[in-house]
PyMOL Python script that loads the backbone (N, CA, C, O; Angstrom):
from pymol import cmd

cmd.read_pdbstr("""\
ATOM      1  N   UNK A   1       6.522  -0.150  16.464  1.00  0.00           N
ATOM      2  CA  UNK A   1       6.177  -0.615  17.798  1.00  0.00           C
ATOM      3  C   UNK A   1       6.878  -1.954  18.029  1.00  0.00           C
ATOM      4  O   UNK A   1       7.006  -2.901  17.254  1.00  0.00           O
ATOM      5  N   UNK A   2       7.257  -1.815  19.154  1.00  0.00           N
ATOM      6  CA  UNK A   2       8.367  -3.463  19.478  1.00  0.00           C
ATOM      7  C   UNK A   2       7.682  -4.298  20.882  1.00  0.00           C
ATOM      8  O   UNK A   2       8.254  -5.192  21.506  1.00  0.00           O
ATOM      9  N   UNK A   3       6.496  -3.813  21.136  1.00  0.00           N
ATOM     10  CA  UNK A   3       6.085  -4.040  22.509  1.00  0.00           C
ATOM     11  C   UNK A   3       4.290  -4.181  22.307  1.00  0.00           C
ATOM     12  O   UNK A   3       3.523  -3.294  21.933  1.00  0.00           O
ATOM     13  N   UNK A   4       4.041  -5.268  22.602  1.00  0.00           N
ATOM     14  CA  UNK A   4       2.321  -5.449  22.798  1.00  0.00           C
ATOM     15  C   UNK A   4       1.761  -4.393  23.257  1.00  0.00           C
ATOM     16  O   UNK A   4       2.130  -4.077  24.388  1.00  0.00           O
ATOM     17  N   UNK A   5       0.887  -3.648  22.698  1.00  0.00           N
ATOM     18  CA  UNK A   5       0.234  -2.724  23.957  1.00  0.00           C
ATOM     19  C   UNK A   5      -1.568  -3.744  23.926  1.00  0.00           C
ATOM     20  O   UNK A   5      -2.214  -4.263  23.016  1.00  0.00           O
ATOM     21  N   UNK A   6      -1.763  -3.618  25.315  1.00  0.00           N
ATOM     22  CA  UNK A   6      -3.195  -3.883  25.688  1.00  0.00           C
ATOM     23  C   UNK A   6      -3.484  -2.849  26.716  1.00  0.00           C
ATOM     24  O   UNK A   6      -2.863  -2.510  27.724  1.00  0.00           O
ATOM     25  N   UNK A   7      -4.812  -2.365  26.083  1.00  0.00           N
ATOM     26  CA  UNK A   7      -5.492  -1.635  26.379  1.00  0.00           C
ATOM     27  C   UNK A   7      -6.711  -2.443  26.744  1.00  0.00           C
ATOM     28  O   UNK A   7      -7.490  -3.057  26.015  1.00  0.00           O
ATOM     29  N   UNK A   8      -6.674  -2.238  28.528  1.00  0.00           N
ATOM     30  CA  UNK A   8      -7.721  -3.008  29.010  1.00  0.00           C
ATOM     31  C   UNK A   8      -8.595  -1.795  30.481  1.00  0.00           C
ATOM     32  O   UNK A   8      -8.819  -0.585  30.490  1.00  0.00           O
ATOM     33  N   UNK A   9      -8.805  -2.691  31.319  1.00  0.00           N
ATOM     34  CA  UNK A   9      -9.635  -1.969  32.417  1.00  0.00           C
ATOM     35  C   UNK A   9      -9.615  -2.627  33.380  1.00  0.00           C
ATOM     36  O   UNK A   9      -9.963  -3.690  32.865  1.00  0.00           O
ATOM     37  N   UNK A  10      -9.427  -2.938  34.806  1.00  0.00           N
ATOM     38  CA  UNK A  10      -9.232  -2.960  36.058  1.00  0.00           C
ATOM     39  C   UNK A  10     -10.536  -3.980  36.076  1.00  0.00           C
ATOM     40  O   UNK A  10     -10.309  -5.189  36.016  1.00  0.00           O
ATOM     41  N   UNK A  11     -11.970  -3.480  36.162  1.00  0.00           N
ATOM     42  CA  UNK A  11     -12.974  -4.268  36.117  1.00  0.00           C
ATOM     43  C   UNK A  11     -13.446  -5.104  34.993  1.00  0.00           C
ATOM     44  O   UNK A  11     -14.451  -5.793  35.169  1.00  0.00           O
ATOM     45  N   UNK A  12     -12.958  -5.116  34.093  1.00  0.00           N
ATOM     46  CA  UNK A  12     -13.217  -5.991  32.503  1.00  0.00           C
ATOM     47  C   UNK A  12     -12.818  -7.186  32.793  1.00  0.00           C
ATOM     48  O   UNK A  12     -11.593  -7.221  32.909  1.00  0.00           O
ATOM     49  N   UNK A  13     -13.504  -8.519  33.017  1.00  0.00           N
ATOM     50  CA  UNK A  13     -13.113  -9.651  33.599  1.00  0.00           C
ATOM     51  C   UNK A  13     -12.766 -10.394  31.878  1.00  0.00           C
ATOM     52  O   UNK A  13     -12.482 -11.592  31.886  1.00  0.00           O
ATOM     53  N   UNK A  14     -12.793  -9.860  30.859  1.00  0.00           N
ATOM     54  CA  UNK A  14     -12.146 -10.727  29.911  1.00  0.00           C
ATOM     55  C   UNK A  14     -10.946 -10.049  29.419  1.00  0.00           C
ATOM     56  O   UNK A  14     -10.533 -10.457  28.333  1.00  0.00           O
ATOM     57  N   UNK A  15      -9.991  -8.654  30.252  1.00  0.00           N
ATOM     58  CA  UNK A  15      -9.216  -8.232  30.062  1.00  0.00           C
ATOM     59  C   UNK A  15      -8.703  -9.098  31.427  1.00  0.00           C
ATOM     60  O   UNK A  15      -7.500  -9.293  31.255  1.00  0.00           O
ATOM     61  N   UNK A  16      -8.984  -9.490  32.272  1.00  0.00           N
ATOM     62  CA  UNK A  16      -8.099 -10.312  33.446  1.00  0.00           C
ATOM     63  C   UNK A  16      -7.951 -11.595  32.605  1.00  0.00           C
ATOM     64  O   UNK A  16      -6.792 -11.892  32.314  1.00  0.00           O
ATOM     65  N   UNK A  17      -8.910 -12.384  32.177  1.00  0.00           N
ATOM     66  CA  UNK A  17      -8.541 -13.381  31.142  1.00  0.00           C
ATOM     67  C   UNK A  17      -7.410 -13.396  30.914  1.00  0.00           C
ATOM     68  O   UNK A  17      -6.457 -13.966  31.447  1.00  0.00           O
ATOM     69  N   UNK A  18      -7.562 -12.420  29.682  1.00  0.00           N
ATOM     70  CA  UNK A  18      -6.472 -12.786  28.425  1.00  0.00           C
ATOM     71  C   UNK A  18      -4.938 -11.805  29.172  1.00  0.00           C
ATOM     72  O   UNK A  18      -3.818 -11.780  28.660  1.00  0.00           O
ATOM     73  N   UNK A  19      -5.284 -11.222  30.235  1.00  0.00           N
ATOM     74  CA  UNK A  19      -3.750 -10.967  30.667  1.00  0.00           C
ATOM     75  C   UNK A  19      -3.489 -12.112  31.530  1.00  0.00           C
ATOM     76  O   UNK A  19      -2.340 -12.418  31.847  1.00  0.00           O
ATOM     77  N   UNK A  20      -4.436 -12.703  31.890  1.00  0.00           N
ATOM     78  CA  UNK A  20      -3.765 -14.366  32.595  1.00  0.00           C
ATOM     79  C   UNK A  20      -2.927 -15.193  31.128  1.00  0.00           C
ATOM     80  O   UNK A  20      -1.868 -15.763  31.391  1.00  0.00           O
ATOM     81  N   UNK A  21      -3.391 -15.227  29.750  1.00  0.00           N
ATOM     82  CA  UNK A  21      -3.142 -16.099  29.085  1.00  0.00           C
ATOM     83  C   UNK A  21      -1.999 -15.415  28.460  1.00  0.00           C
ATOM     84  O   UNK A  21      -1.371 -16.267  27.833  1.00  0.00           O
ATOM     85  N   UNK A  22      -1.242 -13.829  28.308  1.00  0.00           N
ATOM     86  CA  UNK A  22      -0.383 -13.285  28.544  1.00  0.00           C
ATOM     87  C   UNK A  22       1.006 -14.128  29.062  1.00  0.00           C
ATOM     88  O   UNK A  22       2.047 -14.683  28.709  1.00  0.00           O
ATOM     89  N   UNK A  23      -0.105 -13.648  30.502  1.00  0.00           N
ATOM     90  CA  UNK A  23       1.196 -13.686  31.878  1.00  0.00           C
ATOM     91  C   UNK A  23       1.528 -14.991  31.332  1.00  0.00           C
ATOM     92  O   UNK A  23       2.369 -14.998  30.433  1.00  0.00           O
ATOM     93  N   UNK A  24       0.942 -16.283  31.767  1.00  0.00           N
ATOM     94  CA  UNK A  24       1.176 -17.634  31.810  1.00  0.00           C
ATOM     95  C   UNK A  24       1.953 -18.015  30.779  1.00  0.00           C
ATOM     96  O   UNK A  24       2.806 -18.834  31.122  1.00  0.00           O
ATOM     97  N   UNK A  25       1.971 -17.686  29.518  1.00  0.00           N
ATOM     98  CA  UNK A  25       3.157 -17.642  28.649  1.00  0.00           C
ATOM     99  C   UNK A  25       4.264 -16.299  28.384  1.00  0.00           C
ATOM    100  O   UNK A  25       4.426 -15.770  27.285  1.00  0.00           O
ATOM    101  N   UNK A  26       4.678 -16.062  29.131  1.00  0.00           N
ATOM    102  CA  UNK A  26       6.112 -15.330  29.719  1.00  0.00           C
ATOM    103  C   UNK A  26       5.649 -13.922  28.296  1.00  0.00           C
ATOM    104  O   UNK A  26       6.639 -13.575  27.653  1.00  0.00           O
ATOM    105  N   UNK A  27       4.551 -13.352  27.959  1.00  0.00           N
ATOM    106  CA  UNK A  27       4.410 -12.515  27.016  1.00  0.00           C
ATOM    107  C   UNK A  27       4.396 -11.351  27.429  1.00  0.00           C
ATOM    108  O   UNK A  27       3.465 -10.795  28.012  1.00  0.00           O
ATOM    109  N   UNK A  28       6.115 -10.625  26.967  1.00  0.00           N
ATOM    110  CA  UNK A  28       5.771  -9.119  27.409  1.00  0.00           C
ATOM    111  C   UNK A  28       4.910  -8.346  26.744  1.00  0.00           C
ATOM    112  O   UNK A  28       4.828  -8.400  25.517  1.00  0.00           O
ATOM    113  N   UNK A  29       3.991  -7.344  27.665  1.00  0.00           N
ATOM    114  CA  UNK A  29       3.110  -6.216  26.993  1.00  0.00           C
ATOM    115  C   UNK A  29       3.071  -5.359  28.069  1.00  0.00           C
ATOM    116  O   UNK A  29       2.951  -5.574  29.275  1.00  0.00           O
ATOM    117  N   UNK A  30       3.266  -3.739  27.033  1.00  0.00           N
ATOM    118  CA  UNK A  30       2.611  -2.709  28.352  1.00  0.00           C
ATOM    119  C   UNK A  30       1.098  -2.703  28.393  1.00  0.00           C
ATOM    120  O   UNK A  30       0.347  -2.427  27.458  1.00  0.00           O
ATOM    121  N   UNK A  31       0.794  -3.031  29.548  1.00  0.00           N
ATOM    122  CA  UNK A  31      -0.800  -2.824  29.858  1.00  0.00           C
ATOM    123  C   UNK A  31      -1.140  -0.825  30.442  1.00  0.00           C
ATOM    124  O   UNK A  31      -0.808  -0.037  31.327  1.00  0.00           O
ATOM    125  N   UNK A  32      -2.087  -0.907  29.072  1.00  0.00           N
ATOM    126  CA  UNK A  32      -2.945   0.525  29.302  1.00  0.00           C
ATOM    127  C   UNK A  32      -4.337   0.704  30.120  1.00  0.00           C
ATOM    128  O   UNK A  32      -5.238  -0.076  29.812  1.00  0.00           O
ATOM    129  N   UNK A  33      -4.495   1.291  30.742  1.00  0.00           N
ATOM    130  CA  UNK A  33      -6.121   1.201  31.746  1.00  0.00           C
ATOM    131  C   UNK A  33      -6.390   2.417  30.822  1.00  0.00           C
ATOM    132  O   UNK A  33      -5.665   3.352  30.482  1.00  0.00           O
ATOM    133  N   UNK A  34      -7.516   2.134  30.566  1.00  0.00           N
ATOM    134  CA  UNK A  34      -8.125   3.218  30.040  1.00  0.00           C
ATOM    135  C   UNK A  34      -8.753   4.019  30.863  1.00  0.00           C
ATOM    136  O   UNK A  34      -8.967   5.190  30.552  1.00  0.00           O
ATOM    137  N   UNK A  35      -9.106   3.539  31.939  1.00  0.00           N
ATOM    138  CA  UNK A  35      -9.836   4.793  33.019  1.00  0.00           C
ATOM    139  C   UNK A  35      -8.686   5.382  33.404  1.00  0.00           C
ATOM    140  O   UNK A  35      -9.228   6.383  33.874  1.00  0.00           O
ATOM    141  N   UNK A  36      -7.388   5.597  33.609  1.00  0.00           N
ATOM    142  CA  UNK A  36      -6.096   6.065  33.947  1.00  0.00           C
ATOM    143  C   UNK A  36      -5.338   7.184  32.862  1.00  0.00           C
ATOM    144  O   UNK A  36      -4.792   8.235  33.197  1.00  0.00           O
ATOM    145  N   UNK A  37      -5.489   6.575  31.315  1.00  0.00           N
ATOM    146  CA  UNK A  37      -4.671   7.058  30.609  1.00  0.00           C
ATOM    147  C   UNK A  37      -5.846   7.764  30.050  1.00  0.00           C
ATOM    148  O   UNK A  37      -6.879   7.199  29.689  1.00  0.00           O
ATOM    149  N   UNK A  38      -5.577   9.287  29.994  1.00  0.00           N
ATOM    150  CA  UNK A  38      -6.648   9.832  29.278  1.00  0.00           C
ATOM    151  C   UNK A  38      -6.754   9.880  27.899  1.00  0.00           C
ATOM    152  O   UNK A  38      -7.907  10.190  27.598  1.00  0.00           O
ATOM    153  N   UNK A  39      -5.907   9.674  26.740  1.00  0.00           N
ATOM    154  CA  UNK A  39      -5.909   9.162  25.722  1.00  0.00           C
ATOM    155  C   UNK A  39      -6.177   7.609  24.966  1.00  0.00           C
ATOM    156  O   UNK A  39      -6.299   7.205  23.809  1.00  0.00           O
ATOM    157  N   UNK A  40      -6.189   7.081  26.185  1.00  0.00           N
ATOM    158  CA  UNK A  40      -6.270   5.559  25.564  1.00  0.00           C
ATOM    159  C   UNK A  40      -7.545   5.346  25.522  1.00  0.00           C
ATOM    160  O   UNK A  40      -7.832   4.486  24.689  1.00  0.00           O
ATOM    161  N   UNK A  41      -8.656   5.892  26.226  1.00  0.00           N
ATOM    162  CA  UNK A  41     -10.430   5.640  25.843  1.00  0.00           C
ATOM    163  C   UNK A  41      -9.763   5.826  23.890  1.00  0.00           C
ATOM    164  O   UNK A  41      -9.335   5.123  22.974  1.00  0.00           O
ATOM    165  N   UNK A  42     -10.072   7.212  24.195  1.00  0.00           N
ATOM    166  CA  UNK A  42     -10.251   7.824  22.798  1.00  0.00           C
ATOM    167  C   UNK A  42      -9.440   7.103  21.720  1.00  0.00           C
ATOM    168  O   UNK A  42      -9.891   7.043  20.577  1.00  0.00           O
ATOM    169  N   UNK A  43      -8.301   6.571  22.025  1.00  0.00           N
ATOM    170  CA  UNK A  43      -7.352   5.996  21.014  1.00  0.00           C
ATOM    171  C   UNK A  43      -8.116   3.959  20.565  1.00  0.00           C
ATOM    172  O   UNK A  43      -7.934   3.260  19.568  1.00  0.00           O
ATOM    173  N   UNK A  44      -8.955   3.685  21.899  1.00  0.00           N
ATOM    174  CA  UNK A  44      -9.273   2.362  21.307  1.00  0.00           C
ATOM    175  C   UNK A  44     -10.311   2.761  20.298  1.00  0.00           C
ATOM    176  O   UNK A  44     -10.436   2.231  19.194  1.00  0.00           O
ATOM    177  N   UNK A  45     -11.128   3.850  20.825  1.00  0.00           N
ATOM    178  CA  UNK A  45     -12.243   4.101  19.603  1.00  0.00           C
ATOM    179  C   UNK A  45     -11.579   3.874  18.273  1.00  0.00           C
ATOM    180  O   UNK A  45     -11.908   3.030  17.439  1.00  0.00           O
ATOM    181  N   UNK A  46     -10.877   4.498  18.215  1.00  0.00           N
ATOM    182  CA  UNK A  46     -10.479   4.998  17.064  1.00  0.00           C
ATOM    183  C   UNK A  46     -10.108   3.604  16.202  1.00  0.00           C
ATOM    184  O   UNK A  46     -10.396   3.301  15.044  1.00  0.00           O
ATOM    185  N   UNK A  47      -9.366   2.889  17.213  1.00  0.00           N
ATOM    186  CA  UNK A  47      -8.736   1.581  16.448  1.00  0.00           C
ATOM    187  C   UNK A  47     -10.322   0.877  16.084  1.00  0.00           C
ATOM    188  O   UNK A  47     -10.331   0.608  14.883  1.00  0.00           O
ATOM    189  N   UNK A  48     -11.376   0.579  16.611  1.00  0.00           N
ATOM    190  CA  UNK A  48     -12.082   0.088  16.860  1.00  0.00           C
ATOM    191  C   UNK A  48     -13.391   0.684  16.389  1.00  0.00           C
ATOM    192  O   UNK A  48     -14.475   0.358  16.873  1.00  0.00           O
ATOM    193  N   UNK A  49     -13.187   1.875  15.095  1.00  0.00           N
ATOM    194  CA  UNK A  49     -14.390   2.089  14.606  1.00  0.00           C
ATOM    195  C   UNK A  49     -15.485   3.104  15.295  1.00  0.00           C
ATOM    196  O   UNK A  49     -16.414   3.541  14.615  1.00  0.00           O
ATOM    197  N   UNK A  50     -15.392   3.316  16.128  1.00  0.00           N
ATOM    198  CA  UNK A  50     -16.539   3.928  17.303  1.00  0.00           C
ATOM    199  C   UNK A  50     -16.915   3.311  18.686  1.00  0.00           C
ATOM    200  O   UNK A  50     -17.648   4.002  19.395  1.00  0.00           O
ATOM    201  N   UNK A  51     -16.550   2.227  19.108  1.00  0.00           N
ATOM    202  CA  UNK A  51     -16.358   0.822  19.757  1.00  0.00           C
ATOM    203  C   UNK A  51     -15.130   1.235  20.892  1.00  0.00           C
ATOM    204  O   UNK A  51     -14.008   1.694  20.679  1.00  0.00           O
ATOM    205  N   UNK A  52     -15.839   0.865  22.244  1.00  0.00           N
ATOM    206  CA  UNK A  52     -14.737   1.073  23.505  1.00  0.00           C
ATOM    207  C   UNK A  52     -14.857  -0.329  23.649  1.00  0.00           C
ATOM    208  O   UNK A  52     -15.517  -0.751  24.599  1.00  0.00           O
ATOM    209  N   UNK A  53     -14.341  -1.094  22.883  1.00  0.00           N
ATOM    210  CA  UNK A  53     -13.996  -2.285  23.473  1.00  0.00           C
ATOM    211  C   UNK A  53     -13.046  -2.881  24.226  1.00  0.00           C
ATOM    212  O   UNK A  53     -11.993  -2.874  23.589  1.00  0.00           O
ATOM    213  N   UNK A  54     -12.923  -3.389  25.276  1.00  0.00           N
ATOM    214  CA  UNK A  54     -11.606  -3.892  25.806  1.00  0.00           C
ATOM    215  C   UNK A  54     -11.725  -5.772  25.998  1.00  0.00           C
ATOM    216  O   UNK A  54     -12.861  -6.208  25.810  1.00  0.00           O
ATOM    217  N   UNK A  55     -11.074  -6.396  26.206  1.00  0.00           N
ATOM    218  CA  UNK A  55      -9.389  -5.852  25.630  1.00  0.00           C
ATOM    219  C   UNK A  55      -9.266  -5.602  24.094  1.00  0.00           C
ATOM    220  O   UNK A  55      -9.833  -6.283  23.240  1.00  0.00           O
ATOM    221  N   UNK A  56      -8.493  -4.593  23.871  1.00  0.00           N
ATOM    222  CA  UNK A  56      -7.756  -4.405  22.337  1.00  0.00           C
ATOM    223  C   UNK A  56      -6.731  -4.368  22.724  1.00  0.00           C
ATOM    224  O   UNK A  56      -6.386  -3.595  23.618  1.00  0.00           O
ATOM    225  N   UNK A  57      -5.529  -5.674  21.826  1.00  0.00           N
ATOM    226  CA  UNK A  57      -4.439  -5.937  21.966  1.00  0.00           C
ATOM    227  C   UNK A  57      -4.014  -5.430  20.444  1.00  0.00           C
ATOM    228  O   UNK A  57      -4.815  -5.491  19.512  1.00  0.00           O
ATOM    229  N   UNK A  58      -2.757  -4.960  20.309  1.00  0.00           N
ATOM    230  CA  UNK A  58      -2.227  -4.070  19.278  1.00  0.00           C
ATOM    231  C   UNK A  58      -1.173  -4.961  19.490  1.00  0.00           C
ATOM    232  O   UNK A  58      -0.907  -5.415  20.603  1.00  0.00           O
ATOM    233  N   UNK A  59      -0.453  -5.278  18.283  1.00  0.00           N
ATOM    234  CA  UNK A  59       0.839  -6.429  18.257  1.00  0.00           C
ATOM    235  C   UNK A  59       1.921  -5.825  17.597  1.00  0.00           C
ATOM    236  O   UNK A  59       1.433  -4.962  16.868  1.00  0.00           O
ATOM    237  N   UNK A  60       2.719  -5.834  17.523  1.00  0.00           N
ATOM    238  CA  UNK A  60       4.130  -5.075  16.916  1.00  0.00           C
ATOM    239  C   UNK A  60       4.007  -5.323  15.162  1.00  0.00           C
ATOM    240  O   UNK A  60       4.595  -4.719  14.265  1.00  0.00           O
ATOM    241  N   UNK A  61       3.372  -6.038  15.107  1.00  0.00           N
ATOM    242  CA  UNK A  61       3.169  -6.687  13.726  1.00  0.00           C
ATOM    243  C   UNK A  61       1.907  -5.853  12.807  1.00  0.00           C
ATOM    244  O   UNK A  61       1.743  -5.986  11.594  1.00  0.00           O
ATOM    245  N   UNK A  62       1.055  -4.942  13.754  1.00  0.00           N
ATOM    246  CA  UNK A  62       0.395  -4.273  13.451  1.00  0.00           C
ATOM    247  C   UNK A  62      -1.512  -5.117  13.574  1.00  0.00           C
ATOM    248  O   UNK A  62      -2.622  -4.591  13.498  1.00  0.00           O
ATOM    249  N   UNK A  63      -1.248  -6.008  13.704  1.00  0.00           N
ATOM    250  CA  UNK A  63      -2.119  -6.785  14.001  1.00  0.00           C
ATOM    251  C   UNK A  63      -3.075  -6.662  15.307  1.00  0.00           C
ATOM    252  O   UNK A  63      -2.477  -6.553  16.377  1.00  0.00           O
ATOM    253  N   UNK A  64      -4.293  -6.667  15.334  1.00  0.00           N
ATOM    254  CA  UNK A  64      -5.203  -6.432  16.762  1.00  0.00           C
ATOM    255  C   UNK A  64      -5.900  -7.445  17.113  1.00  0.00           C
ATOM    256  O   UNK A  64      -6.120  -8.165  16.139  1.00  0.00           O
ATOM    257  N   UNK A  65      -6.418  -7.887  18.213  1.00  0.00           N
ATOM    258  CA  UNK A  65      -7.587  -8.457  18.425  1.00  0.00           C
ATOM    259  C   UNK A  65      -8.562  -7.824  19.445  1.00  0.00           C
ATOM    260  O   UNK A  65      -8.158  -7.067  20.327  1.00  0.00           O
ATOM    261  N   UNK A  66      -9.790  -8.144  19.301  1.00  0.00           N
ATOM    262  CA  UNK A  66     -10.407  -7.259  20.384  1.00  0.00           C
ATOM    263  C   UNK A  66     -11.151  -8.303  20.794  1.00  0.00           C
ATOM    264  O   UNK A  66     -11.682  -8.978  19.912  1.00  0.00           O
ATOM    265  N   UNK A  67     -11.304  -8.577  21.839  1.00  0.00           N
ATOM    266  CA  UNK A  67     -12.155  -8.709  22.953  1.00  0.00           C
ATOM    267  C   UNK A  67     -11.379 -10.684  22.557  1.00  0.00           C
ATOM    268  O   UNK A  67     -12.388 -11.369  22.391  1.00  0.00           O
ATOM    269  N   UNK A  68     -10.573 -11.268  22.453  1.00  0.00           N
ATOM    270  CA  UNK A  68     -10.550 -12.806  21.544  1.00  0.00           C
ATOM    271  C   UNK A  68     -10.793 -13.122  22.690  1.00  0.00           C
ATOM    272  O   UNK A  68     -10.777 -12.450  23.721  1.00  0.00           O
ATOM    273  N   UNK A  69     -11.166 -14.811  22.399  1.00  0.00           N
ATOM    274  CA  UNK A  69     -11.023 -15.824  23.185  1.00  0.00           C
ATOM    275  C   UNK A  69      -9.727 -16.456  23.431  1.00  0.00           C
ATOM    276  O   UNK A  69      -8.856 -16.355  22.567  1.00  0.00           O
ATOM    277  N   UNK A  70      -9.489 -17.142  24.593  1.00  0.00           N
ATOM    278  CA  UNK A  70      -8.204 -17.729  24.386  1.00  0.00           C
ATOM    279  C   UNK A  70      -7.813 -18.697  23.826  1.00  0.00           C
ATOM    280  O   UNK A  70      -6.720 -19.262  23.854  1.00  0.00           O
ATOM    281  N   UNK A  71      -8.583 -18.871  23.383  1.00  0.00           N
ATOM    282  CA  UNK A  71      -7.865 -19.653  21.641  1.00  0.00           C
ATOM    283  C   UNK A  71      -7.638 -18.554  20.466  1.00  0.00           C
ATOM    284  O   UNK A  71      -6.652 -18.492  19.731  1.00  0.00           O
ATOM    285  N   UNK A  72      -8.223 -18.115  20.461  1.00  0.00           N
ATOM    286  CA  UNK A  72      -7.365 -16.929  19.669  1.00  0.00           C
ATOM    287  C   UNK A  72      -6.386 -16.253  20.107  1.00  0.00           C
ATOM    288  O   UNK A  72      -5.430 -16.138  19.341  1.00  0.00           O
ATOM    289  N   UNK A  73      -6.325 -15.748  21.148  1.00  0.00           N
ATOM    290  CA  UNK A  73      -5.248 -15.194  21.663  1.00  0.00           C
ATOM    291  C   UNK A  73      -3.338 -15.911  21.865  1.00  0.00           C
ATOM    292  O   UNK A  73      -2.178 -15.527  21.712  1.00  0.00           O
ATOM    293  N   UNK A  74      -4.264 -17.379  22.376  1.00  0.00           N
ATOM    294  CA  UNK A  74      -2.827 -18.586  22.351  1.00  0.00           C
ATOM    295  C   UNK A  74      -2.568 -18.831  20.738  1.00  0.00           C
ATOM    296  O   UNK A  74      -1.468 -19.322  20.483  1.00  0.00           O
ATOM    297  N   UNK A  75      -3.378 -18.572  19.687  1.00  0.00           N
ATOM    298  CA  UNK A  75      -3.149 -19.095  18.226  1.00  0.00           C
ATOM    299  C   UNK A  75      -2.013 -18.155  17.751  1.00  0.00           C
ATOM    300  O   UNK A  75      -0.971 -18.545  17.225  1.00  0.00           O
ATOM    301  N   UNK A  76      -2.462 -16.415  18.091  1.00  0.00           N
ATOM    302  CA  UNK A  76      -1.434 -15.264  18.306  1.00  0.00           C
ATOM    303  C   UNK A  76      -0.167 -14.971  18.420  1.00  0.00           C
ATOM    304  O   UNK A  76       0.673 -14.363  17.756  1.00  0.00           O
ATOM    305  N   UNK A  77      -0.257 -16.035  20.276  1.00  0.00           N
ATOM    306  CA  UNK A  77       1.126 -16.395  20.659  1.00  0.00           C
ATOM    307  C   UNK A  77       2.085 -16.968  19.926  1.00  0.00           C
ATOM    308  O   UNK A  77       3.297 -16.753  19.946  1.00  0.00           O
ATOM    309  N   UNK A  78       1.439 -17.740  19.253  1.00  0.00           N
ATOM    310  CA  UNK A  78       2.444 -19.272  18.218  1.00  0.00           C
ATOM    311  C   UNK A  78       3.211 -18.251  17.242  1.00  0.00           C
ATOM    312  O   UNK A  78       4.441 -18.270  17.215  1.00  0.00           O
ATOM    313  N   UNK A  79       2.536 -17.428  16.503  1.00  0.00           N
ATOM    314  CA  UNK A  79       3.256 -16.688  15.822  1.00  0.00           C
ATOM    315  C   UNK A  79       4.092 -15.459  16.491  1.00  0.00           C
ATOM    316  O   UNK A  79       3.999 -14.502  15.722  1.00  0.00           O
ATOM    317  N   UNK A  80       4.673 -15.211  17.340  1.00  0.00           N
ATOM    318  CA  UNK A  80       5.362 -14.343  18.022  1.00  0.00           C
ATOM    319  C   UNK A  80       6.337 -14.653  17.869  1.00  0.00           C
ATOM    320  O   UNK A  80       6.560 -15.864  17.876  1.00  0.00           O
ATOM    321  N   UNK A  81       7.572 -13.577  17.619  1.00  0.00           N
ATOM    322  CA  UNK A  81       8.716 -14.254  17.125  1.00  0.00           C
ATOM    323  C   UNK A  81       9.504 -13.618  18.951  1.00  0.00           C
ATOM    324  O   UNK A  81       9.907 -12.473  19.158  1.00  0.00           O
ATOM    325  N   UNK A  82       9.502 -14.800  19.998  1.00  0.00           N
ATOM    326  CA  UNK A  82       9.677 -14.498  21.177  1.00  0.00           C
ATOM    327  C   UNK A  82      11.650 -15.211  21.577  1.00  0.00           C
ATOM    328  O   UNK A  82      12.145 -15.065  22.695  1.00  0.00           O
TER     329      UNK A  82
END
""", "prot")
cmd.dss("prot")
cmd.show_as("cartoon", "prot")
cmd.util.cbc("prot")
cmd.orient("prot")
């Protein structure tokens, strides 16, 4: 994988968050809606144990976070080789 995927939701106000803290540092990712993509419910479970959590960010590095704060998420950024 060479590309962030986040898997978020339209109404999830801590998936608008952290795609603000995204956007604001020039971070490409394809964004997944899970009410849209009919595999992506089922695929966060999976990452996530039994758990529809959003946001789950998947990193090229193989690395996830689910639901972070943006301090975790900006700590993330630092290591991105951008």
């Amino acid at each position: 994988m060479s590309k962030i995927k986040f898997y978020g939701s339209q109404t999830c106000s801590d998936c608008r968050r952290s795609r603000n803290v995204l956007d604001s540092h020039n971070i490409a990712y394809e964004y997944i809606n899970i009410a849209e993509v009919d595999s992506a419910a089922e695929e966060i479970v999976r990452i996530n144990n039994g758990m529809q959590s959003t946001p789950t960010i998947v990193f090229p590095d193989g690395s996830i976070l689910v639901e972070p704060t943006d301090s975790e998420l900006k700590e993330k950024i630092k290591t991105l080789a951008i």
